[in-house]
Structure formats: C-alpha cells, structure tokens
C-alpha positions in Angstrom: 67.7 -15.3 175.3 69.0 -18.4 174.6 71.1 -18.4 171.0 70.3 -21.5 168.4 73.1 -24.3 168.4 75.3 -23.6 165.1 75.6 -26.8 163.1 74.8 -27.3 159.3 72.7 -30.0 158.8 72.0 -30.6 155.1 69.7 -32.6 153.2 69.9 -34.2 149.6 66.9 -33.3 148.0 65.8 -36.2 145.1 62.2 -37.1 145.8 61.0 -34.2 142.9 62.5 -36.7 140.5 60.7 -39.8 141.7 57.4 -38.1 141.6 57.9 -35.8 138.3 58.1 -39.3 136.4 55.4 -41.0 138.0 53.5 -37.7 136.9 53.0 -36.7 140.7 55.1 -33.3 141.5 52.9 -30.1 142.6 52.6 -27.6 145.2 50.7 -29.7 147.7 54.1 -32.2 147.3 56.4 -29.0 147.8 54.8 -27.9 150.4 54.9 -31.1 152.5 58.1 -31.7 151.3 59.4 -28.4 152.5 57.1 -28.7 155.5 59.2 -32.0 156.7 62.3 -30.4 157.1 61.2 -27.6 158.6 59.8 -29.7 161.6 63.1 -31.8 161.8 65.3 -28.6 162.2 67.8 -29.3 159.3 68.7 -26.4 158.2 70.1 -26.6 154.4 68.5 -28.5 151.5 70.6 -29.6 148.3 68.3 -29.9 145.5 69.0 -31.8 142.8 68.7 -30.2 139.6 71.2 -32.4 136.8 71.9 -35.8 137.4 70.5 -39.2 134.8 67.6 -41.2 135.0 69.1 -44.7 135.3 70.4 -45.5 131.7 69.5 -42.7 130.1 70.4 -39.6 128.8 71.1 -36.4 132.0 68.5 -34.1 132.0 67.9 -30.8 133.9 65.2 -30.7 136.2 64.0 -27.1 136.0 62.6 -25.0 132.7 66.4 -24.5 130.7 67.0 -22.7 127.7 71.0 -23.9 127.7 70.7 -28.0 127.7 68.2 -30.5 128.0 65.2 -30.2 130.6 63.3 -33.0 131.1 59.8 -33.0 129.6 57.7 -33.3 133.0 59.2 -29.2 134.2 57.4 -28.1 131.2 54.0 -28.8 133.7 55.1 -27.4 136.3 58.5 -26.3 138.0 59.0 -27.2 141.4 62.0 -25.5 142.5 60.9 -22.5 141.7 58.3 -23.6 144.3 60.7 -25.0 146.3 62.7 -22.2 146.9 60.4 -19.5 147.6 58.4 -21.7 150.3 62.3 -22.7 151.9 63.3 -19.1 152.0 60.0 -18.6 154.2 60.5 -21.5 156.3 64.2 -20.0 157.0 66.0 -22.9 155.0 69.0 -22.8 152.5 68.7 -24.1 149.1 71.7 -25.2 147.1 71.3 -26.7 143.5 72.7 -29.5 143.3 74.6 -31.1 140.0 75.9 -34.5 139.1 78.8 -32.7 137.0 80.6 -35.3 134.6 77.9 -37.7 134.0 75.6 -37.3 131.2 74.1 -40.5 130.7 73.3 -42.5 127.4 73.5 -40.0 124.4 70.8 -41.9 122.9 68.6 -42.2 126.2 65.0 -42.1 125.3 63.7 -39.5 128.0 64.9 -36.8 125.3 64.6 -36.9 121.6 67.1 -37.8 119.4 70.3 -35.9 119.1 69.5 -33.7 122.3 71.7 -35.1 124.7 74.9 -33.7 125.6 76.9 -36.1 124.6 75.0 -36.9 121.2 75.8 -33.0 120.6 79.1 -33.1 121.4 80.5 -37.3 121.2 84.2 -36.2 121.4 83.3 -34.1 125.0 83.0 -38.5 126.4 85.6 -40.3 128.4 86.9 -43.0 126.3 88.0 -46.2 127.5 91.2 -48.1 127.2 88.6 -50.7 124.7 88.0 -47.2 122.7 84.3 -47.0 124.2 82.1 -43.7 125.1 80.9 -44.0 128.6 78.5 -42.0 130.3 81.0 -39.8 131.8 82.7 -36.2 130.2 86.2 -35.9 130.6 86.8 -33.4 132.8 89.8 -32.3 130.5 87.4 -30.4 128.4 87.2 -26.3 128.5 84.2 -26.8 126.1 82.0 -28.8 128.9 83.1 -26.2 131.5 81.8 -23.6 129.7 78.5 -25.2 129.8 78.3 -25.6 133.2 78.8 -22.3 134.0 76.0 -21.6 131.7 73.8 -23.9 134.0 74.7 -22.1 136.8 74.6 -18.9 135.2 70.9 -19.8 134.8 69.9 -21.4 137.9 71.5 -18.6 139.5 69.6 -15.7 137.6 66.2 -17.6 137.8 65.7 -18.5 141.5 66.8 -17.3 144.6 69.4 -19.7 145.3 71.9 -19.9 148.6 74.4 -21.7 146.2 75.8 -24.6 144.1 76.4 -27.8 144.8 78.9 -30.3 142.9 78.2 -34.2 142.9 80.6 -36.7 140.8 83.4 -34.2 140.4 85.7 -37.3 139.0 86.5 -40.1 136.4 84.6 -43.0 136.1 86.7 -45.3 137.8 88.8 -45.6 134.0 91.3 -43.4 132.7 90.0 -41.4 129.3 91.6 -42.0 125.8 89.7 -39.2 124.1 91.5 -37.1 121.0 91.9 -34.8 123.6 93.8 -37.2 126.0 95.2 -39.4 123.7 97.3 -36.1 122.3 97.6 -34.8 125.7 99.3 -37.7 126.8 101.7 -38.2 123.8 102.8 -34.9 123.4 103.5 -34.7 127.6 104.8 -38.0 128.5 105.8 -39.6 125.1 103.0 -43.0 125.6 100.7 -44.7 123.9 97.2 -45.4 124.5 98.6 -49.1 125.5 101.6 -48.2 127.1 99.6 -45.3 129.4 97.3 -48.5 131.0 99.9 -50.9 131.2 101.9 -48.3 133.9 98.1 -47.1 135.5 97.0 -51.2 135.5 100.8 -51.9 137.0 101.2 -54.8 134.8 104.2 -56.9 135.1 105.2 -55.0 137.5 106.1 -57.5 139.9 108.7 -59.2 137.2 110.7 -55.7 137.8 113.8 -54.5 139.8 113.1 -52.4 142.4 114.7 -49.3 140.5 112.7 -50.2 137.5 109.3 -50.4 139.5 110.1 -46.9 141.2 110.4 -45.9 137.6 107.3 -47.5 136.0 105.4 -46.0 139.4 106.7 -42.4 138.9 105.3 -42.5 135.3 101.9 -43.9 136.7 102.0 -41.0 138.9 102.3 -38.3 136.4 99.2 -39.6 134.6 97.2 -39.8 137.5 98.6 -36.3 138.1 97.7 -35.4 134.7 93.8 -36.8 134.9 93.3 -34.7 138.4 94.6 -31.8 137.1 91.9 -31.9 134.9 89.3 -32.3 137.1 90.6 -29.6 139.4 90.8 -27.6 137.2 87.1 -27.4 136.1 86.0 -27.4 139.9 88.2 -24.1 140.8 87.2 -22.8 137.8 83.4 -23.3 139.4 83.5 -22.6 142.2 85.8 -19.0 141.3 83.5 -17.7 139.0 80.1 -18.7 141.2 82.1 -16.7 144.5 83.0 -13.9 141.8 79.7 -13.7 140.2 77.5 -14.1 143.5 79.4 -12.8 146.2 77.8 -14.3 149.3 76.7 -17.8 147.4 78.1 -21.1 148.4 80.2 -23.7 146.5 80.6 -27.2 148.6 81.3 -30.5 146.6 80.1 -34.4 147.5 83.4 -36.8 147.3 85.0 -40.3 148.0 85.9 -40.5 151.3 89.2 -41.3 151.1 91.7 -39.3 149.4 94.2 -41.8 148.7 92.5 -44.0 146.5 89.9 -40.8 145.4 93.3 -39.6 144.0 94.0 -43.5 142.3 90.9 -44.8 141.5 88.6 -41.9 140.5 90.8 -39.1 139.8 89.8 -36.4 142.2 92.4 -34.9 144.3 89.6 -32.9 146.4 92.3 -32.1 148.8 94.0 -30.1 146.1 90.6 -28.1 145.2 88.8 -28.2 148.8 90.4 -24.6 149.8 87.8 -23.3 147.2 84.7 -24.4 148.8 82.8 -23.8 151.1 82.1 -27.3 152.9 83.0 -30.7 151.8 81.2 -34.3 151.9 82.8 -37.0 151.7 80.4 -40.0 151.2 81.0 -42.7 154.4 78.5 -44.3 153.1 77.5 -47.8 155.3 80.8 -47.1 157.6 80.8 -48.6 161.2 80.5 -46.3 163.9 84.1 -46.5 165.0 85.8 -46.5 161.3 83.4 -43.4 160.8 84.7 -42.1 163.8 88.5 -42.6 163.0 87.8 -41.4 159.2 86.0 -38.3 160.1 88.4 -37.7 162.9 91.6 -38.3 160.4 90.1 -36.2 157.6 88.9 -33.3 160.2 92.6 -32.9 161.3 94.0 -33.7 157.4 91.7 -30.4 156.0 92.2 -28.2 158.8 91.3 -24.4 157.9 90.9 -25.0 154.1 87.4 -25.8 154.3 84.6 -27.5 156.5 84.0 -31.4 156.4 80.5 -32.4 156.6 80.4 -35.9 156.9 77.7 -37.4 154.3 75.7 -39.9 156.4 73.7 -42.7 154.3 70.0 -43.2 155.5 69.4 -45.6 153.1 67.8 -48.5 155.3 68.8 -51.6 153.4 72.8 -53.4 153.5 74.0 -51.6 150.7 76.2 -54.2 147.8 78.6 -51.3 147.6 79.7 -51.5 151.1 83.2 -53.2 151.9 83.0 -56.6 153.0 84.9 -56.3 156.2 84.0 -55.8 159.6 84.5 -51.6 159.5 81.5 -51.7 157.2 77.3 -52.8 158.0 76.2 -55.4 156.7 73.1 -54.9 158.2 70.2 -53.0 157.2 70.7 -49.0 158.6 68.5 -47.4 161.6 67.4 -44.4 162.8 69.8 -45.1 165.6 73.2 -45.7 163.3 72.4 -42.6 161.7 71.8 -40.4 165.2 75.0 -42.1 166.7 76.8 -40.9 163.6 75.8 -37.2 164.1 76.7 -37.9 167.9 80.2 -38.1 166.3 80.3 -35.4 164.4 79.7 -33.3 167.3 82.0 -35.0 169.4 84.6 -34.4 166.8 83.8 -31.0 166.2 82.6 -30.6 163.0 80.0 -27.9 162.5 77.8 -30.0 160.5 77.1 -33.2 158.5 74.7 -34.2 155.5 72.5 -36.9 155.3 71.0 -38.7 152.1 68.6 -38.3 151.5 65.1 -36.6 153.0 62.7 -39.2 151.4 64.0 -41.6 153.3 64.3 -40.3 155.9 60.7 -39.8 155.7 59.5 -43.1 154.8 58.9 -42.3 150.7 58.9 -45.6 149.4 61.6 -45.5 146.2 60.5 -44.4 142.8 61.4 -44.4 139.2 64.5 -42.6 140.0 66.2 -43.3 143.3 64.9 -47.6 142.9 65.4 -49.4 146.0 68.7 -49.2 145.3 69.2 -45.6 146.4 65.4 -45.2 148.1 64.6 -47.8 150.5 63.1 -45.8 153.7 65.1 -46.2 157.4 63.0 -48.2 159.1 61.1 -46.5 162.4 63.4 -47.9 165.4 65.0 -45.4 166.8 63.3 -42.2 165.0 62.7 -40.6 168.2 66.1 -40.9 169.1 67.0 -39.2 166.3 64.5 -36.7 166.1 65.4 -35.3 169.1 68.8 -34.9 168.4 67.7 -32.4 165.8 65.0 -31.0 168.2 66.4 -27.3 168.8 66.8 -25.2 165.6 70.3 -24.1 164.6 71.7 -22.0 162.1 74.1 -23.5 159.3 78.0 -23.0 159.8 79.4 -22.7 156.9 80.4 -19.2 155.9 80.7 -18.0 152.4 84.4 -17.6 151.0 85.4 -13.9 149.8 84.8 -13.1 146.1 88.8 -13.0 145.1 91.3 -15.5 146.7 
C-alpha cells in the first residue's frame, strides 16, 4: 500500500472574520469552508482567533471570559464548529494570534474602556514623539500573563492541535514606555533622545571610524535589549503551551529576513526558533529565484532547530509592500507563481510551506476585514496546475517538541 507523501501544507484561516461582520458566519459557511480544504489536500489550518479589525480596537473571535470577544461570537461560535468538523475531515487546527497588536484602545467594535490597552495604557509601545501605538511592548510580564490566559482558554475549550504566533515584534519603532525608559537608563546610562539618536545613526557619518564602531556597539545593545524582550515572551509561550499540552504545537509567522527582522522590528526569531515547532517567514511577493535563494539560505541557516515553512502569498493583486526591484512581482500573482513556489520548497527539501490565505485561494471576494488589501482572490490561470500539485493527501511533518528542553 502506497504511504501518503509527508509535507505540511498549512492554511491561514481569516474568512470567519469577513463574514462574522457582514453578519454571515454559520454552519453551512463552516462546513464549506472546511469542506474546501479537505478537497485540496492541505493538511493544517491556522485559525485566527486575536488579531484587529482595521483601526480599531483587537478582539477575540471565540466566546472569552479573559479579554474582549467580539460581539458577533455571542450568535454563534464558529471554531468550535470549526474544529470538531476538521478533526473529522483529518485536518489540524492551530489558533492563531496576532500577539503584540491590540489596536485603537478606543476602537468602537467594543465599548468603552474594554480594550486592552484602554485597561492597561502603560502595557503600549511609546514612540520616540511620546505617542501610544497600537502595539504592547513586548517588555511587559503583565501582557504575558494574559496571553497565556488566552491560550489557557482556547486550549481548555476546543480540541485544538496548537498555537500559533503572528506579529511576534516591534512596530517598526523602538518603545519609550516607563518601563523602557527606566530600563534603558538604569542599563545603558541614555536618554530617551540620546537612545534614537544611536538606533536613527544620526551624525554618524561626521564620526571617526573608532567613534562610529562606538556609537554602533551602543546601538547594538539596545537593539539587543528590545529583542530580548520579545524573546523572552515567545519562549515563555511556547514553554508553558509544550509543558501544559504535551503533544500541542507552537510555530510562529516572521519577517523573512533575519538581519533587518533583528534591526527594523525587533525579532531575533533565530534566537527563539529552537522552541517551535515550525517557522514562517513571510516571502511575501518574492520572485521565483530570490524565493528560491532565500528559502534555500534560511533552510541551511536553521538547520535542526526547527522546520521552515515558507509562507507563500496568494494574494492576487501587486502588492505596495513589495520591494521595488526586480527580485520582487510587480505583477498581479497566479495560481502558477504560487504552485512554482511549492515546486521549490520540495526541491529544497522543506517538509512543508504555508499559504495565505484559503479565501483566496478560493475566490472569496475581500470583506470587512481582510479589504482588498489582504483579500483580493488569485485569479483562475493556472488553478489546475496547482491543484494537482496538492492532488495526493499527505500527512503534516512537523513533529511536536518534548515537554521539558
């Protein structure tokens, strides 16, 4: 008898969103939902469960007692749904979190005071202008807490394969929070101004060489300093979910590039990736041959620690994000640039890759919450291509880490 290919082939899940604000979610949307990926053969579903609406507040998207849900779960919960039809249909289900963003404290999809970050103000990254952004520094024991909580519950209430961590990072700023601003006084001696003179490297160029490798190695320990913090909160995830649910899975979305992922947004997920299960790093709009060289590069730079699952965009639109060079599309995506890019994987060896997200992939046209801007379907050429890449059934790859490390 012949044995199923192994290869993990994950899904983001974020249509339930869409239709729970246009008032649309129920079983018959479940079930087709689930019914899709079945017939395409992926194999593991990540289903979001916290993340924002745009500018507003973040909201959970099941029934909570520990923060926020959003008011349309109270009709009807869907991933309770949702899981209990995937486990029949032989599919994993991960929930899966935006971590560190929490939206507009005052977002109008909850009720005043009921946001995170309207509960707790001093939990917000703070800008070098002194402003609250959407973000939560990651420096804060009090936030982690919480999102264990989350987990906790999620865990508890549904039959759940695992967790899943999205925007495990900074929001492109440093934070000047009490809790930073002291952090970084009583550590390095700075100021608030002096901290994002080094990190902006102004003047720099008016320097020595000595005195640049100087003002560089003090840049470096705050950097240091604001990934610490983040992987910190991550290990301490993904520890207690492997010590709390032995057999569950931790895996984490991330920049693709570890360099300036370390610079830009503060996550050193090379530092915390021996602690999950699988990794994603986003290669989002990435010609075929810089996605092969970047998956190829990161799959020899990991190694053993973990399993890289490259996250392939099937958003079928050019999107503004992407770089403005040659190794990026410009062009609207195809079924066909997303099969040659899972062609890749398996040349490279990877077990696996993940693909955002299903709706599009199944011509949903965008809602509410994904917008064009993260919704607009593939278009049809070269569907059949890639549906028959995906045509035998395989079995995920990724193997759960032991309880203790």
């Amino acid at each position: 008898m012949t044995q199923p290919m192994q290869e993990t082939r994950a899904v983001w899940v974020e249509y339930p969103q869409d239709a729970m604000l246009a008032g649309e979610f129920n079983l018959d949307k479940v079930k087709q939902l689930i019914k899709e990926c079945q017939e395409l053969n992926v194999n593991t579903l990540l289903w979001l469960v916290k993340a924002r609406t745009a500018n507003t507040a973040a909201v959970l998207w099941y029934p909570s007692e520990v923060g926020p849900s959003h008011p349309s779960v109270k009709q009807y919960d869907g991933l309770k749904d949702g899981v209990a039809l995937a486990k029949e249909a032989g599919l994993q289900v991960h929930a899966y979190f935006s971590v560190f963003t929490e939206g507009d404290a005052d977002g109008p999809d909850l009720p005043a005071g009921e946001a995170i970050l309207a509960k707790h103000p001093e939990w917000a990254v703070v800008d070098k202008n002194g402003r609250r952004t959407p973000f939560v520094c990651a420096g804060h024991e009090g936030y982690h807490d919480y999102l264990i909580a989350l987990i906790d519950e999620v865990m508890t209430k549904y039959d759940l394969d695992g967790v899943h961590l999205d925007f495990v990072r900074y929001p492109r700023s440093a934070c000047y929070c009490e809790l930073c601003r002291n952090n970084i006084q009583e550590r390095f001696g700075l100021t608030v101004e002096h901290a994002q003179w080094l990190l902006e490297q102004t003047g720099y160029s008016n320097m020595s060489f000595d005195e640049r490798a100087t003002a560089l190695n003090e840049a470096d320990s705050l950097i240091d300093y604001y990934c610490e913090n983040v992987n910190r909160a991550i290990t301490k995830l993904a520890r207690h979910v492997r010590t709390t649910y032995p057999g569950r899975y931790v895996s984490a979305a991330v920049f693709p590039n570890p360099r300036s992922s370390h610079s830009q947004v503060f996550c050193d997920w090379l530092g915390f990736s021996p602690y999950l299960d699988f990794i994603s790093p986003m290669l989002y709009f990435y010609s075929e041959e810089y996605f092969r060289r970047t998956v190829q590069r990161l799959h020899r730079l990991v190694g053993d620690k973990t399993r890289i699952f490259p996250g392939i965009s099937a958003l079928g639109y050019a999107h503004p994000l992407a770089g403005k060079n040659k190794l990026y599309h410009s062009e609207p995506l195809t079924f066909d640039y997303v099969a040659k890019l899972v062609e890749i994987t398996r040349e490279i060896g990877t077990g696996g890759f993940s693909i955002f997200h299903h709706a599009t992939l199944f011509g949903y046209e965008p809602g509410q919450y994904t917008r064009r801007e993260w919704g607009a379907p593939l278009p049809p050429e070269g569907r059949e291509r890639f549906v028959q890449l995906l045509s035998s059934p395989a079995t995920p790859t990724h193997v759960a880490k032991p309880a203790v490390e």
